[in-house]
C-alpha positions in Angstrom: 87.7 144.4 34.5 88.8 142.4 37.0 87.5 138.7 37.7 87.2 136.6 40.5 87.3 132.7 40.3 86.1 130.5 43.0 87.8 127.4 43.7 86.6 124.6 46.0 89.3 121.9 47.3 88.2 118.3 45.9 88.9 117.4 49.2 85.7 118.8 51.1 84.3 115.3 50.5 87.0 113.8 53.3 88.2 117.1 55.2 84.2 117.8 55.5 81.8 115.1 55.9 81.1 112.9 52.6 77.7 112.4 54.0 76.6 115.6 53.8 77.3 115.1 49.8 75.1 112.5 49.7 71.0 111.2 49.7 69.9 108.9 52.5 70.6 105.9 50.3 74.2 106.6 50.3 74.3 108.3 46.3 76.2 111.3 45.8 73.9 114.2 44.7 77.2 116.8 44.9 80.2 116.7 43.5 83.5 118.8 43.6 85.5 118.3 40.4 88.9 116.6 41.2 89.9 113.9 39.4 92.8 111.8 41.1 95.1 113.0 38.7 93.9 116.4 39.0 92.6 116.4 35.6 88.8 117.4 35.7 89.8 120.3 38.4 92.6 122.2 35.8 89.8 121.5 33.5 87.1 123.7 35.5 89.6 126.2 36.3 90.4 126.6 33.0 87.2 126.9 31.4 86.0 129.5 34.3 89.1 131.9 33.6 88.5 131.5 29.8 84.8 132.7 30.4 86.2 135.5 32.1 88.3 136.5 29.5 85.5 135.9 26.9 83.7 138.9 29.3 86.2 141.2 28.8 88.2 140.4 32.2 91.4 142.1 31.7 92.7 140.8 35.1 92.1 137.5 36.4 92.4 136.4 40.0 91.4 133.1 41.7 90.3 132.9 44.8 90.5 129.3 46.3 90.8 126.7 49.2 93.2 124.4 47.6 96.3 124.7 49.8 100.4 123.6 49.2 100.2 120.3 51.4 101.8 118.0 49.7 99.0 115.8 51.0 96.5 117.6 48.9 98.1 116.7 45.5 96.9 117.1 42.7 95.1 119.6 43.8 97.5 122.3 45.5 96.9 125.9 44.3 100.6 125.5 42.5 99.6 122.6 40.5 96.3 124.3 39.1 98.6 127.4 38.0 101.1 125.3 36.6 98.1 123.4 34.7 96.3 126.3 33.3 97.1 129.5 31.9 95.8 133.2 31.9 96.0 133.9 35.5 97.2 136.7 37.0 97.3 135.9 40.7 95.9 133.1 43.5 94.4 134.3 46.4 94.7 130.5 48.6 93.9 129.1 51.6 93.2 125.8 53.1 96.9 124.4 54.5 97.4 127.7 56.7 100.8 128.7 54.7 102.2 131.9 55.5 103.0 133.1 51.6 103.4 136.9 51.3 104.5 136.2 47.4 105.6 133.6 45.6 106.2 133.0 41.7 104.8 130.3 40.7 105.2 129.5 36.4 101.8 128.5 34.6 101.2 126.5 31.8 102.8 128.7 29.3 105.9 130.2 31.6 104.0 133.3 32.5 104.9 133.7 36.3 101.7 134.1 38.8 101.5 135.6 41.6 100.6 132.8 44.5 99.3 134.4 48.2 98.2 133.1 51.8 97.9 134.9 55.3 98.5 132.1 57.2 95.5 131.3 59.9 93.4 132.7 62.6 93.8 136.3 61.4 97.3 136.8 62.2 97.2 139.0 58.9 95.2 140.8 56.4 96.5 140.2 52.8 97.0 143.2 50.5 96.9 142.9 46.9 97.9 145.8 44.8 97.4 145.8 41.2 98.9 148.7 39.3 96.8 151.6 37.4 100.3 152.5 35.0 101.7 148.6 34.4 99.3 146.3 35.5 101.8 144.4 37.8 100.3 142.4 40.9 102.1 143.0 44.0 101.1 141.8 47.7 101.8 142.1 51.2 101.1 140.7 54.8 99.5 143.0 57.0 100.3 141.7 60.9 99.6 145.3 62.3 96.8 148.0 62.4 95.4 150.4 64.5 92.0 151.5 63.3 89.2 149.7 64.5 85.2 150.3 62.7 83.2 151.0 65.9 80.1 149.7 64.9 82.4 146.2 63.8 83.8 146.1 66.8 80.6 146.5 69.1 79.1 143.3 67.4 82.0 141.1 68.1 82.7 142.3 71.2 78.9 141.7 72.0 79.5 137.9 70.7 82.6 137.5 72.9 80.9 138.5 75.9 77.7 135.9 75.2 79.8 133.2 74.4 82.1 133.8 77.0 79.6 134.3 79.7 77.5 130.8 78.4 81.3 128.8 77.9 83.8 130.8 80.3 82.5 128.2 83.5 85.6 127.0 84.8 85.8 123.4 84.9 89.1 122.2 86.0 93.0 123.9 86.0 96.3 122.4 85.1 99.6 123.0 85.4 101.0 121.2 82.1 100.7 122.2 78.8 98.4 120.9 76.5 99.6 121.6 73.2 99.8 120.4 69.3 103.2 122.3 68.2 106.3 122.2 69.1 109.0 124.6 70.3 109.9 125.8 66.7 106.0 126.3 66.0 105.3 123.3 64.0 102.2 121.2 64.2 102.5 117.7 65.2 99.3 116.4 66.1 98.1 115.2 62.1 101.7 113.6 62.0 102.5 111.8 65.6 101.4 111.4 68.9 100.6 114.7 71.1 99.4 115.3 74.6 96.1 116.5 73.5 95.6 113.8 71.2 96.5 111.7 74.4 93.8 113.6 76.5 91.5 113.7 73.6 91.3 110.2 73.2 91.1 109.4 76.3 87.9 111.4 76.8 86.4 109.1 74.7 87.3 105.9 76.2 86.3 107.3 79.7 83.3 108.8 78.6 81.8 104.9 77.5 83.9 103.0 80.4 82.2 105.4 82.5 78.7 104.6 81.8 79.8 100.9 82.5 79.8 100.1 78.8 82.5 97.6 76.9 85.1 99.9 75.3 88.5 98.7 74.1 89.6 101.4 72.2 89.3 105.5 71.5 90.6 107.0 68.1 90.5 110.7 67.7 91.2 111.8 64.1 94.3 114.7 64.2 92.1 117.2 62.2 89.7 117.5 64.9 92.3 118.7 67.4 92.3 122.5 66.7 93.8 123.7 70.6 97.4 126.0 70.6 98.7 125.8 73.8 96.2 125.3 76.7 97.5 125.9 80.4 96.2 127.2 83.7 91.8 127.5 84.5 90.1 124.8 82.1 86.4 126.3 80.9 83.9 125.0 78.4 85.1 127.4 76.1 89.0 125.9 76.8 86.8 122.6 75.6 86.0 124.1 72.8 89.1 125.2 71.5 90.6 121.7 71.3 87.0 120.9 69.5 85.2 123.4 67.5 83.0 120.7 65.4 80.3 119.5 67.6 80.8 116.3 66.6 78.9 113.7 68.5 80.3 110.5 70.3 79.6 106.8 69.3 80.6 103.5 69.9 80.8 100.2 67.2 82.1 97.0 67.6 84.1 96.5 64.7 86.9 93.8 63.7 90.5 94.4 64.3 91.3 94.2 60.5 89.3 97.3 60.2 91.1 98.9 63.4 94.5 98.0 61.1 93.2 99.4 58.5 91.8 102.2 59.8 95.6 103.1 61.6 97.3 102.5 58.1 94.8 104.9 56.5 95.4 107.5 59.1 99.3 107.0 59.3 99.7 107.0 55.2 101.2 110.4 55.0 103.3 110.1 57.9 106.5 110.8 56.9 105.7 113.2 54.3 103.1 115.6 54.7 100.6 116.2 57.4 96.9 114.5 57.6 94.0 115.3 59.2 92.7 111.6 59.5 95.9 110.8 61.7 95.0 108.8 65.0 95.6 109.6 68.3 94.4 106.8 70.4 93.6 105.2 73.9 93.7 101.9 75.4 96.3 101.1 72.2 99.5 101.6 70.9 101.1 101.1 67.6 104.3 101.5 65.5 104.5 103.5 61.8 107.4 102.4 59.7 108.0 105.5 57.4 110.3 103.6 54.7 107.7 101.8 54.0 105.7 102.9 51.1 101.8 103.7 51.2 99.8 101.9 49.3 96.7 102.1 50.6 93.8 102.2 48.1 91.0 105.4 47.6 88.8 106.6 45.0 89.0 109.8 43.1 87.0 111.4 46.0 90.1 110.4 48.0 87.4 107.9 49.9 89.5 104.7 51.1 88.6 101.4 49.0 91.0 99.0 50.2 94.1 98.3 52.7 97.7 99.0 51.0 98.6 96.5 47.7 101.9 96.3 49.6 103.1 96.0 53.5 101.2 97.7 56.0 103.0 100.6 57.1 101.3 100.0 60.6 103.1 97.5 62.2 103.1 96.0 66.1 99.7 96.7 67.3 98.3 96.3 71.0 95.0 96.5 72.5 95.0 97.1 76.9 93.4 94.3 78.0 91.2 95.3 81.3 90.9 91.7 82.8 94.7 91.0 82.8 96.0 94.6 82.7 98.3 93.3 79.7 99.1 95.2 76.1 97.6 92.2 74.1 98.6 91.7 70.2 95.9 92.7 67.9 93.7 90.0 67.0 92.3 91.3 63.3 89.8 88.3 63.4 89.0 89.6 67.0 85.4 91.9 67.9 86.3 94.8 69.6 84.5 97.9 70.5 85.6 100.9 69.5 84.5 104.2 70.8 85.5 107.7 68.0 82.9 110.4 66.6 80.2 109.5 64.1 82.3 112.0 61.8 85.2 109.2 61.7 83.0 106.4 62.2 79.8 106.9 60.4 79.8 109.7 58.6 83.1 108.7 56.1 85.1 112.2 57.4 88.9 112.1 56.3 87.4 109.1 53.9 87.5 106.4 56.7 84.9 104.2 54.6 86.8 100.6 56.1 83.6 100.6 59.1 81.1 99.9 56.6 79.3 97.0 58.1 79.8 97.9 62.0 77.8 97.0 64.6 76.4 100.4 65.9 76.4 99.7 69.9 75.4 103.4 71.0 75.4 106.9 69.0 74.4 110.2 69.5 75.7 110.1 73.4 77.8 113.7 73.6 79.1 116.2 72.1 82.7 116.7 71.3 83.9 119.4 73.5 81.4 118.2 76.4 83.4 114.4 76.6 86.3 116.8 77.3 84.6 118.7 80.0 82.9 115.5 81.5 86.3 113.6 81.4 88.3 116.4 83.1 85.9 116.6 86.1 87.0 113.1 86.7 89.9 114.2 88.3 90.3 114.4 91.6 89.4 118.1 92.1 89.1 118.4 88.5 92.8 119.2 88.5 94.7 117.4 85.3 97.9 116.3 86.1 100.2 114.1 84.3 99.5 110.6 85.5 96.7 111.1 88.2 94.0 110.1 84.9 90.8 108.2 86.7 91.7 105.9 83.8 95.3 105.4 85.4 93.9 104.9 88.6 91.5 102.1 87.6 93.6 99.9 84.9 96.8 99.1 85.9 99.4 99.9 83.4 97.1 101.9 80.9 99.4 104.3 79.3 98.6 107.7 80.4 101.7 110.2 80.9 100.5 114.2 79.8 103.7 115.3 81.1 104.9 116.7 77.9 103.5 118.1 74.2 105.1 114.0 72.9 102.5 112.1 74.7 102.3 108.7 76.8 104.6 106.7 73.8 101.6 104.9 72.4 102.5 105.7 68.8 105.7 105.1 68.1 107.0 106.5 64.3 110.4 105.3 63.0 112.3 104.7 59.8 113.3 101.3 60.3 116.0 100.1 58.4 115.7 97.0 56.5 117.6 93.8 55.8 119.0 93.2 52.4 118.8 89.7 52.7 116.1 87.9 50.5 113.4 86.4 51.9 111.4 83.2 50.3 108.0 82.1 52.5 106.6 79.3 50.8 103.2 77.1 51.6 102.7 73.4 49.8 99.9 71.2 50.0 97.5 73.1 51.7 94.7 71.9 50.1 92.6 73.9 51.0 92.7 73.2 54.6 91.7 77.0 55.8 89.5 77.0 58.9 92.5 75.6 61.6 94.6 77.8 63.5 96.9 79.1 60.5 94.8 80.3 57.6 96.1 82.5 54.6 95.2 85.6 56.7 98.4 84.2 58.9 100.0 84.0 55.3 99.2 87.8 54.5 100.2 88.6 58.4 103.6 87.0 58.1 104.6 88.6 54.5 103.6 91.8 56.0 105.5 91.3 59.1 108.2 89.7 56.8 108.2 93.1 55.0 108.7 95.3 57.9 112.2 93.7 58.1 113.6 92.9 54.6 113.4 94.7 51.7 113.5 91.4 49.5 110.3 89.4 50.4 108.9 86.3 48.1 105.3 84.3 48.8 105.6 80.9 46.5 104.0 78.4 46.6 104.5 74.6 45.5 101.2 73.0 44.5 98.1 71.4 45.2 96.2 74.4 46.4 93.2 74.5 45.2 91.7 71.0 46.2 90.9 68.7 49.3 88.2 70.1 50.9 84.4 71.7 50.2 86.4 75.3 50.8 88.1 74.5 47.2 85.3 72.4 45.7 82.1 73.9 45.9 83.9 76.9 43.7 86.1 75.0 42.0 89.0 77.1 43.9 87.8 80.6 43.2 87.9 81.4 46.8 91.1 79.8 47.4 93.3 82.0 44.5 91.2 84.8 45.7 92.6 84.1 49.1 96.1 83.4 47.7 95.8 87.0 45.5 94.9 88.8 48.8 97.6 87.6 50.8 100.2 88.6 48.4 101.3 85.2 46.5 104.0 86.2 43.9 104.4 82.7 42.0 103.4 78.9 41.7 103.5 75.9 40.4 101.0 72.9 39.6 99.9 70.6 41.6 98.7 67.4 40.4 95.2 68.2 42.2 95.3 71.7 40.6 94.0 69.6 37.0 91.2 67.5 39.3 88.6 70.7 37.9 89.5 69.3 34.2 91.9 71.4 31.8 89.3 74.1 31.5 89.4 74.4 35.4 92.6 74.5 35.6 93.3 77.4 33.2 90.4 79.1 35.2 92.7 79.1 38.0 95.3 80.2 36.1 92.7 83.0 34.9 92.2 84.1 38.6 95.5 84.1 39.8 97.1 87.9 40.0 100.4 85.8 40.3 101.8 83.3 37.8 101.9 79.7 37.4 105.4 78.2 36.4 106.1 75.1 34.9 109.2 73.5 32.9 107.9 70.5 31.9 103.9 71.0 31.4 103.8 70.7 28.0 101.1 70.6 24.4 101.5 67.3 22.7 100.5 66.4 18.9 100.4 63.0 17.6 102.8 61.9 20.4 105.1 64.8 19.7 106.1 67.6 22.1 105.2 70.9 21.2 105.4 74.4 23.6 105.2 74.8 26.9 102.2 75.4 28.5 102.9 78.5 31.0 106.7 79.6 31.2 109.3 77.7 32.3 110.9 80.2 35.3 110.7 84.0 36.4 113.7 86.1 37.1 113.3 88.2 40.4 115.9 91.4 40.8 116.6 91.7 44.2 119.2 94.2 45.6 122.5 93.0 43.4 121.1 89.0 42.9 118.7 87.9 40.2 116.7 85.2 41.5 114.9 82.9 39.1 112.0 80.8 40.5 111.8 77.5 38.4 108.4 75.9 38.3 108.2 72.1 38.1 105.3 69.4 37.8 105.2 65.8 39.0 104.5 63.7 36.2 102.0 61.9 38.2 99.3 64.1 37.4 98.6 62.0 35.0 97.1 59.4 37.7 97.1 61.1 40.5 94.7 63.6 39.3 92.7 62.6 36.0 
């Protein structure tokens, strides 16, 4: 008795559309178990093969799209067979490994059999299970002659309709568009590509075009599918660099949520591959792989939140049409940004940071027809590498499709950084927020700070949390969440940090994610000096020094607060 398990990957919320899983109000009425520390998926597994078993299943094989991306941990087809046990083999799929057989130990040591042909039918698995022993052997079948007639004459019918409604030409090249590189590895969910170049720049022509305001096209990595793409351009051609139908939109958004959306795309970099990577036009931007990712999600693998730590993103520009100049990325800024409503409204590859968008226009064109629309732009419809209408209108707009590396607008490197310490410290801000340096400049320079050092410190020396109605109508809430958000590690009192009373001040205290220091704040009894009130210092270890920070009051809070 042989069973068959079926095994969905958690990640059809993102690598699908989350939207589909949900009502109109936004609730999830599906659910894929997961867990993020892959928990409730051993969990179903296990309970499925142990119903089989309870059947009378003498052989047990699953059959699942979980993949060996290290992206997709926890919930790899390895990891689930090293978390469960009574399986014989896994039939996978999902990251497009080639695995003809591989051992892979379950929970108890028992060695299963782990199996994947690869992608787009360039083989047939074969799975042999023996009639004497039992033993589960398979093989990769790349070669066959037979062909069922009857098979055969319904495909071949299909070719021949799509070809004949798709096969128009369009346009021709002489380059080659492409995704992988000479030794056959994909590129385009990890750095920049020509396609994701030409890709993106559909989308930004395609708006421009229509005389609308668009400052920047993101393409997510996933949705480029193309191999290499050279000679007559059809619809069809079209359709092979975009087989989802997704449909074009544009939003004006804020450039923290452009930053943010870059850092979620760029967090594997480095690493593994992702399918929310971003190829982009009328921007550039640089990825700092030593950095770690800290970028926040749910157990749906749904962003939350920009990283805890530095950005890995780092030296963002924005083409500015007026002055033809590559512009620093303003993230108080409103800019209009131009993608596909599976990236921008629809939460695919868990982009949720564009909640709250301004929808400008949706529903304006199909994927694979802003290709087709953008390539008979060029002059004869004949793609070359620099003759791109956009080129020809903005001067100095990046556009170079010369090779499968792109125009250089994404730039990753494993920057090397500084072992010297680095202390940025504020004092006496006093809540004096709305002038041209706010704490988001705080959080911008710690991040920036970060890029370069390894040893970064934000301190700061008192009298934060008063002065104006920004600290007074709350009491300071606003303020310490500021200070927590832009990465404070330590501070001391101010004498205007006790003008909310005692109780106010341990409420900041309360609210801080970072400590308050202070030697010489201290209970008193009778006239006597008892403990401390908050500790005296805290030791940093950075690189070979140990850094103490020592926290120190003025004793004029006493009348120059209350």
């Amino acid at each position: 008795k042989v069973a068959i398990i079926g095994i969905t990957t958690p990640e059809s919320f993102t690598k699908s559309t989350p939207a589909y899983f949900q009502d109109e109000e936004g609730n999830y009425i599906y659910g894929i178990a997961g867990g993020s520390d892959g928990a409730a998926l051993y969990a179903d597994v296990q309970k499925a093969i142990d119903a089989a078993r309870a059947e009378g299943a003498t052989k047990v094989i699953a059959l699942g799209h979980l993949g060996l991306d290290a992206s997709s941990s926890p919930w790899t087809s390895a990891e689930v067979i090293a978390h469960v046990t009574g399986l014989d083999a896994f039939i996978d799929g999902h990251s497009h490994s080639t695995v003809e057989s591989r051992l892979v130990k379950d929970k108890s040591g028992k060695e299963v059999v782990l199996t994947q042909t690869g992608e787009y039918l360039g083989a047939i698995g074969g799975m042999i299970i023996s009639a004497e022993s039992g033993a589960v052997s398979t093989q990769l079948i790349t070669e066959y002659e037979g062909s069922d007639a009857a098979v055969k004459a319904l495909q071949d019918s299909w070719i021949a309709q799509v070809d004949e409604k798709l096969g128009v030409k369009i346009g021709s090249t002489q380059l080659t568009f492409d995704n992988y590189d000479a030794e056959g590895n994909r590129l385009v969910r990890s750095q920049e590509t020509n396609t994701g170049d030409f890709a993106a720049d559909a989308l930004y022509y395609l708006f421009d075009n229509m005389g609308m305001d668009v400052d920047v096209a993101i393409m997510n990595g996933g949705g480029i599918r193309n191999q290499a793409i050279t000679g007559d351009i059809s619809y069809k051609t079209c359709k092979e660099i975009h087989t989802f139908g997704n449909v074009a939109c544009l939003q004006t958004v804020t450039g923290q949520q452009i930053l943010d959306a870059l850092e979620w795309g760029a967090r594997d970099v480095g690493n593994a591959e992702c399918g929310g990577f971003l190829q982009v036009s009328g921007l550039t931007y640089k990825i700092n792989t030593t950095t770690e990712d800290t970028t926040q999600k749910d157990e749906k693998g749904v962003w939350t939140g920009g990283p805890t730590g530095a950005y890995r993103v780092h030296d963002v520009k924005v083409y500015n049409k007026e002055t033809g100049n590559w512009d620093d990325l303003d993230l108080k800024a409103k800019y209009n940004l131009a993608g596909y409503n599976y990236t921008l409204r629809d939460l695919g590859d868990g982009f949720a940071m564009f909640d709250g968008a301004v929808n400008v226009l949706d529903y304006v064109m199909e994927d694979y027809m802003v290709l087709a629309n953008y390539i008979s732009a060029f002059p004869g419809g004949v793609v070359e590498a620099t003759n791109s209408p956009l080129a020809s209108k903005y001067e100095n707009f990046t556009v170079d499709y010369g090779t499968v590396y792109g125009s250089g607008r994404i730039t990753v490197q494993a920057i090397e950084k500084s072992d010297d310490i680095v202390i940025l410290y504020t004092n006496d801000v006093h809540t004096y927020i709305d002038g041209d340096m706010g704490y988001d400049t705080v959080a911008a320079l710690k991040a920036a700070m970060e890029q370069q050092y390894k040893y970064v410190l934000l301190v700061d020396a008192g009298d934060h949390a008063q002065g104006t109605a920004y600290g007074s109508l709350d009491k300071g809430k606003t303020i310490i969440d500021l200070m927590n958000a832009a990465g404070y590690d330590v501070a001391t009192l101010g004498n205007h940090e006790f003008d909310y009373g005692m109780e106010g001040c341990q409420n900041l205290r309360s609210w801080a994610a970072f400590p308050y220091l202070s030697c010489n704040f201290y209970h008193e009894t009778d006239g006597k000096r008892g403990e401390n009130v908050l500790d005296s210092y805290k030791i940093f270890e950075m690189g070979g020094e140990k850094v103490a920070i020592i926290g120190i009051t003025t004793p004029e809070s006493f009348t120059k607060s209350t």
